[in-house]
C-alpha positions as CSV (number, residue, x, y, z in Angstrom):
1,X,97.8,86.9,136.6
2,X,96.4,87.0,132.8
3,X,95.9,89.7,131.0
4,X,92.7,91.5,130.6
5,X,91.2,94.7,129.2
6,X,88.8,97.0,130.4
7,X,85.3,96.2,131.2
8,X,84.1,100.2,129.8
9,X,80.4,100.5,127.8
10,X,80.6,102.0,124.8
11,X,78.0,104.7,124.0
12,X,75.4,103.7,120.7
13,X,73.9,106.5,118.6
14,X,71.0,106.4,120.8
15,X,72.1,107.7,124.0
16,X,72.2,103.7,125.5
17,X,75.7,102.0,125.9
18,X,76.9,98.5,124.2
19,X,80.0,96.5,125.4
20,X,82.0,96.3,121.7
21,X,84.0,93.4,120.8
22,X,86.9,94.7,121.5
23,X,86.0,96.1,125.2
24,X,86.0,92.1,126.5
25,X,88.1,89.9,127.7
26,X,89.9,87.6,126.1
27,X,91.1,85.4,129.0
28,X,90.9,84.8,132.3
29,X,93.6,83.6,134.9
30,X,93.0,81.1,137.5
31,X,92.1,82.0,140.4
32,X,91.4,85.5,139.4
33,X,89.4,87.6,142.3
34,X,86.8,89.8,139.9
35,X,85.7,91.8,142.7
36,X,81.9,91.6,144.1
37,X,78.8,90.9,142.5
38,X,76.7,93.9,141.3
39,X,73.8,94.6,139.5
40,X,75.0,94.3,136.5
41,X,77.4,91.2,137.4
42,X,76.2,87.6,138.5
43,X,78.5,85.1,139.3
44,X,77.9,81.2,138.8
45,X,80.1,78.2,139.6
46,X,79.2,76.2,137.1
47,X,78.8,72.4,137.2
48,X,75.5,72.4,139.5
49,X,74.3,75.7,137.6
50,X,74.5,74.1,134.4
51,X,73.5,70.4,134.8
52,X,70.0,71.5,136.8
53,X,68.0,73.9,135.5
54,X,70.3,75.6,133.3
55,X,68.0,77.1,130.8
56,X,65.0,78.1,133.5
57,X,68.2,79.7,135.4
58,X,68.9,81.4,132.5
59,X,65.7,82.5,131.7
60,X,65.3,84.4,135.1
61,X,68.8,86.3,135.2
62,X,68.0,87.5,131.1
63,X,65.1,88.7,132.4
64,X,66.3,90.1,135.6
65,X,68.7,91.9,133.4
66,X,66.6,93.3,130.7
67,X,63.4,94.4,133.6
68,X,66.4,96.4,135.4
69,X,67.5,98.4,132.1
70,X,70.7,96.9,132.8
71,X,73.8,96.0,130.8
72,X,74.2,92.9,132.5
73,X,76.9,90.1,132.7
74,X,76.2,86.1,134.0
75,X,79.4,85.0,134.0
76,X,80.0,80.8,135.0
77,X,83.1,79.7,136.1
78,X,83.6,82.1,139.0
79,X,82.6,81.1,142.1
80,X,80.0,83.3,144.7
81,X,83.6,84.9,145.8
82,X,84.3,86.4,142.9
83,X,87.3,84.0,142.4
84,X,87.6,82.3,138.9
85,X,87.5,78.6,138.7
86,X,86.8,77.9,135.5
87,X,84.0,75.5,133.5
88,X,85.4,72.6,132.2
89,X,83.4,73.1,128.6
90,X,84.5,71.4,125.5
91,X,83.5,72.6,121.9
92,X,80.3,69.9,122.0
93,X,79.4,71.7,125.0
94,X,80.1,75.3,124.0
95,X,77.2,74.3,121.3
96,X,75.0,73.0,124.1
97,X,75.1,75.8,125.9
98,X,73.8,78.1,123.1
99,X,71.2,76.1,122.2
100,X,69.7,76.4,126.0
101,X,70.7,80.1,126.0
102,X,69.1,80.1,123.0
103,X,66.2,78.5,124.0
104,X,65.9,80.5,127.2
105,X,66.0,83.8,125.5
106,X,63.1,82.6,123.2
107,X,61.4,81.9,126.8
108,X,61.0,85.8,127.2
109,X,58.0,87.4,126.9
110,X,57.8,90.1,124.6
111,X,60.5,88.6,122.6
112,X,64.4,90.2,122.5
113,X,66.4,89.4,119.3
114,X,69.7,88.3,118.9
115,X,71.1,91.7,118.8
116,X,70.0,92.0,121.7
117,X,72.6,89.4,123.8
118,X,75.7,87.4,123.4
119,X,77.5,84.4,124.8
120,X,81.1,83.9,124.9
121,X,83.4,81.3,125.9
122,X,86.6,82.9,127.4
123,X,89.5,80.2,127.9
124,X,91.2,80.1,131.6
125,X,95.1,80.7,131.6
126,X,97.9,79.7,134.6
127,X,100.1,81.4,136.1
128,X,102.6,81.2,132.9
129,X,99.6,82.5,130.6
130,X,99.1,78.9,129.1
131,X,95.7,78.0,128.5
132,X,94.2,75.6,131.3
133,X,92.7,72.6,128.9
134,X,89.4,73.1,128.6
135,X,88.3,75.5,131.7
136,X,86.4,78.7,130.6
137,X,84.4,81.3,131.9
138,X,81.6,81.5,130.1
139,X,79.9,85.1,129.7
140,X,76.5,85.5,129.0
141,X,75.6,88.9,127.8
142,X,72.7,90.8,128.0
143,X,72.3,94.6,126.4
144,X,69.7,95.8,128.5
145,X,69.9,99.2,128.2
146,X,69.3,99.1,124.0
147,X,66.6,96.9,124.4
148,X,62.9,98.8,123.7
149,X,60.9,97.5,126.6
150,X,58.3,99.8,125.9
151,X,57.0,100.1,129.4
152,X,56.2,96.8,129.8
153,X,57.9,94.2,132.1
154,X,59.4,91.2,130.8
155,X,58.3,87.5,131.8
156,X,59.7,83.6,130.6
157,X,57.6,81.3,132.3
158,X,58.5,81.3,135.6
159,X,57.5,84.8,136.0
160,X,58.7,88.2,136.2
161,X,62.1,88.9,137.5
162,X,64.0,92.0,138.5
163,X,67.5,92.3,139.5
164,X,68.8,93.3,142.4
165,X,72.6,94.8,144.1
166,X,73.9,91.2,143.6
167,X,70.9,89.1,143.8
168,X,67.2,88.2,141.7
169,X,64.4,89.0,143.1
170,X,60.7,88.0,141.7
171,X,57.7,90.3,141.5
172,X,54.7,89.2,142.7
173,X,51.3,91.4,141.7
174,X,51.7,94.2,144.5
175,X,55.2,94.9,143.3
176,X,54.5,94.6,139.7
177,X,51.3,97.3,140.1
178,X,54.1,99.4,142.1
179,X,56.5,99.3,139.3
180,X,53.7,99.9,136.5
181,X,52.6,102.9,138.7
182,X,56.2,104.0,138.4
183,X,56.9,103.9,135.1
184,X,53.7,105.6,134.3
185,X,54.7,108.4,136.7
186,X,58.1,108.6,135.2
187,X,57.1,108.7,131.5
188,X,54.2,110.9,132.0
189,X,55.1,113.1,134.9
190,X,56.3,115.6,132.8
191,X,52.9,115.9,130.7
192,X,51.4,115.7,133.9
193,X,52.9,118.9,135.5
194,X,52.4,120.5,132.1
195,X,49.3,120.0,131.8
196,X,48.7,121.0,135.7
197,X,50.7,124.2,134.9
198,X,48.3,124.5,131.9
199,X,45.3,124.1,134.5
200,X,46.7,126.9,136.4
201,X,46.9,129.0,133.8
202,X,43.6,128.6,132.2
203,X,41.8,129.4,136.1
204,X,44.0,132.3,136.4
205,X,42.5,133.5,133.0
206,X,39.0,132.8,133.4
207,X,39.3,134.3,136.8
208,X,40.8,137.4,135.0
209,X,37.6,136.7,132.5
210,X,35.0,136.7,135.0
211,X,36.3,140.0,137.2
212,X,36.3,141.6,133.4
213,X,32.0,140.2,133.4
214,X,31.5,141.9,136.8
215,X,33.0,145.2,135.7
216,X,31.3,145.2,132.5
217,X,28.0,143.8,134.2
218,X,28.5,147.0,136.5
219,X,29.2,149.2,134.0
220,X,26.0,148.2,132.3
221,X,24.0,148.3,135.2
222,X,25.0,151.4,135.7
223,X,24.3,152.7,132.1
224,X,20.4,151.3,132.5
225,X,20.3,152.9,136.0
226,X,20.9,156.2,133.9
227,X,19.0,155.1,130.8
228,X,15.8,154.7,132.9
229,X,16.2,158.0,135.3
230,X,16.7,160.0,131.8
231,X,13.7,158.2,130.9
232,X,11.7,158.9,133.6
233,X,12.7,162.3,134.0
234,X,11.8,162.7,129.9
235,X,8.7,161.3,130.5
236,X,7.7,163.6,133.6
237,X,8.2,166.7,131.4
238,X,6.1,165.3,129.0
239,X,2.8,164.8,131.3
240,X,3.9,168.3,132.5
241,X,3.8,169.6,128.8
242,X,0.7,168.1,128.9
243,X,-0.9,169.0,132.1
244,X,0.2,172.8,131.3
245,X,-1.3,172.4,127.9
246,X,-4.7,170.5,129.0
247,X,-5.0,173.3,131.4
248,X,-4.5,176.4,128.8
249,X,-6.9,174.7,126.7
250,X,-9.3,174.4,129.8
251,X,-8.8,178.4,129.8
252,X,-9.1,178.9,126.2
253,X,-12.4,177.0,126.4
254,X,-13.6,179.3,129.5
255,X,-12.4,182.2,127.4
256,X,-14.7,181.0,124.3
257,X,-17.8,180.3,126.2
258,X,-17.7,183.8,128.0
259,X,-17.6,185.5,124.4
260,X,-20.5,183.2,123.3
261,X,-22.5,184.1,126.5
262,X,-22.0,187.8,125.2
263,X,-22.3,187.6,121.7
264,X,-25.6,185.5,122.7
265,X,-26.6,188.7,124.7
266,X,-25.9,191.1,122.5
267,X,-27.9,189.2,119.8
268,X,-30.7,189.1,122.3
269,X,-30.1,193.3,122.6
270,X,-30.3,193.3,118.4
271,X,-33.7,191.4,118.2
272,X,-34.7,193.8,120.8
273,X,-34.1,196.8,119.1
274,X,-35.4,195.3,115.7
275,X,-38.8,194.6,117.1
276,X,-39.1,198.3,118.8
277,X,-38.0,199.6,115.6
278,X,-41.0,197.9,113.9
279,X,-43.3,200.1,116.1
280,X,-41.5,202.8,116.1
281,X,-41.5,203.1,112.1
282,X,-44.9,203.4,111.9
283,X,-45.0,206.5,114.8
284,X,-41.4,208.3,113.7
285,X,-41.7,207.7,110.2
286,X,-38.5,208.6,108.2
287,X,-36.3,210.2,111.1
288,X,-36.5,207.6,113.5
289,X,-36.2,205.0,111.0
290,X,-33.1,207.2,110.2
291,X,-31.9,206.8,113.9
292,X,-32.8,203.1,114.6
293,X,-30.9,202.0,111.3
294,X,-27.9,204.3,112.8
295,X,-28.3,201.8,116.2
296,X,-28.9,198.8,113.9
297,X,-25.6,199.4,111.8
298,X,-23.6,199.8,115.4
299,X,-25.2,197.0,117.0
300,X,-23.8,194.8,113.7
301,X,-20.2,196.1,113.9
302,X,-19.8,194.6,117.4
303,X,-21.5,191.8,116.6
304,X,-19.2,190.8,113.5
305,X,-16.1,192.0,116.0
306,X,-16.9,189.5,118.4
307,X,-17.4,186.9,115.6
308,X,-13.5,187.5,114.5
309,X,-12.7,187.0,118.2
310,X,-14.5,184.1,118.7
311,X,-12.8,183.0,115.2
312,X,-9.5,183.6,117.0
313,X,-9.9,182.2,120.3
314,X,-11.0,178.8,118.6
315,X,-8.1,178.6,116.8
């Protein structure tokens, strides 16, 4: 069996992993059983891989590869067993087949870069570890996990391709809507819930906002409940005020017209007593003018008295 060294992904400064140049092989021994086929693994005879449809083959596994976020390998020379046979491929042909593996690549839709894959021609050894003529296994290699796919799915011409535990597998337009839907849920599910939590959180508040408004709409309703019994209660001890003072002046003006009724009596008693003093002055002569201007002078000190009461009730 030939020697061979491990098959480990290294990590790149960007969390993604890269197979370095010294991770690969650097031959192969006949008849060599490589295990199963995998995702990231495709095996290939050769001869009837390569001489129809090589570079549309190609095309679909690159893209398989790179749509899966895989590191993948198509390796040709090993049969669907895993056991190596070998690809009789002389240096002419090594330069063939990068041309169509070139030409495949550029097939790809968006475009990947050179960085992007490899292809290496690893000679076949015997038993003794001599090199077997021409036979190689050729290794295709695609670094699907560094490549920025930008959430988009990659397509040559033939479609869109996706790989599979050991196998291709096209997408057709329910499967690619399926995927799209995925990787929208996957890159934006996080702002999704965040924003959802934010959602939450802003009802819980304006809840909390609107409970605050009912208290304070209580509290004010409340407030003009008491604003307008004050008011009322201000405004019935006015139009008592009022009624007791309508009704004192009501008295007042009673009082006022009974000491006018008098004081219009008692002028009526004075013009009396002037015209029977007139006759009388000529029959008494001095003494009874003497007395009547005695009743005179008495007659005008009640008169001015009820004049200062009148005086005073008015005010």
């Amino acid at each position: 069996m030939g020697r061979r060294k491990g098959r480990k992904w290294n990590q790149a400064s960007n969390g993604t992993h890269i197979m370095t140049q010294q991770q690969l092989r650097d031959c192969y021994s006949i008849n060599e059983h490589l295990g199963s086929e995998n995702r990231c693994t495709e095996y290939k005879n050769g001869p009837g891989f390569i001489r129809h449809g090589f570079r549309e083959n190609v095309a679909k596994y690159v893209c398989g590869f790179v749509n899966s976020q895989q590191n993948g390998k198509l390796l040709i020379g090993v049969n669907d067993d895993g056991i190596v046979t070998g690809y009789d491929c002389s240096h002419r042909d090594e330069d063939l087949v990068r041309r169509e593996v070139d030409e495949a690549v550029k097939d790809l839709e968006p475009q990947i870069f050179p960085q992007d894959y490899s292809v290496r021609f690893v000679p076949v050894i015997n038993e003794d570890g001599h090199q077997m003529g021409n036979l190689k296994v050729i290794e295709i290699i695609v670094n699907g996990e560094v490549i920025d796919k930008k959430d988009v799915l990659y397509q040559n011409k033939q479609g869109v391709f996706m790989r599979c535990d050991g196998s291709i597998q096209v997408l057709k337009g329910a499967a690619i809507q399926e995927w799209s839907r995925r990787k929208f849920q996957q890159r934006y599910q996080p702002e999704i819930d965040k924003l959802k939590k934010n959602e939450q959180n802003y009802v819980k508040d304006l809840q909390n906002k609107e409970s605050e408004i009912r208290q304070l709409n209580e509290k004010l309703e409340q407030k003009n409940a008491a604003a307008q019994q004050l008011a009322s209660n201000q405004e019935n001890e006015v139009h008592e005020d009022l009624r007791n003072k309508d009704q004192k002046i009501r008295e007042l003006e009673e009082e006022l017209e009974k000491k006018n009724e008098a004081i219009r009596k008692m002028e009526e008693t004075a013009s009396v007593f002037t015209h029977v003093n007139e006759e009388q002055n000529g029959a008494n002569g001095a003494e009874g003018n003497s007395e009547v201007i005695k009743t005179l002078g008495r007659l005008e000190d009640m008169l001015q008295k009820q004049q200062k009461s009148k005086i005073c009730v008015i005010s």
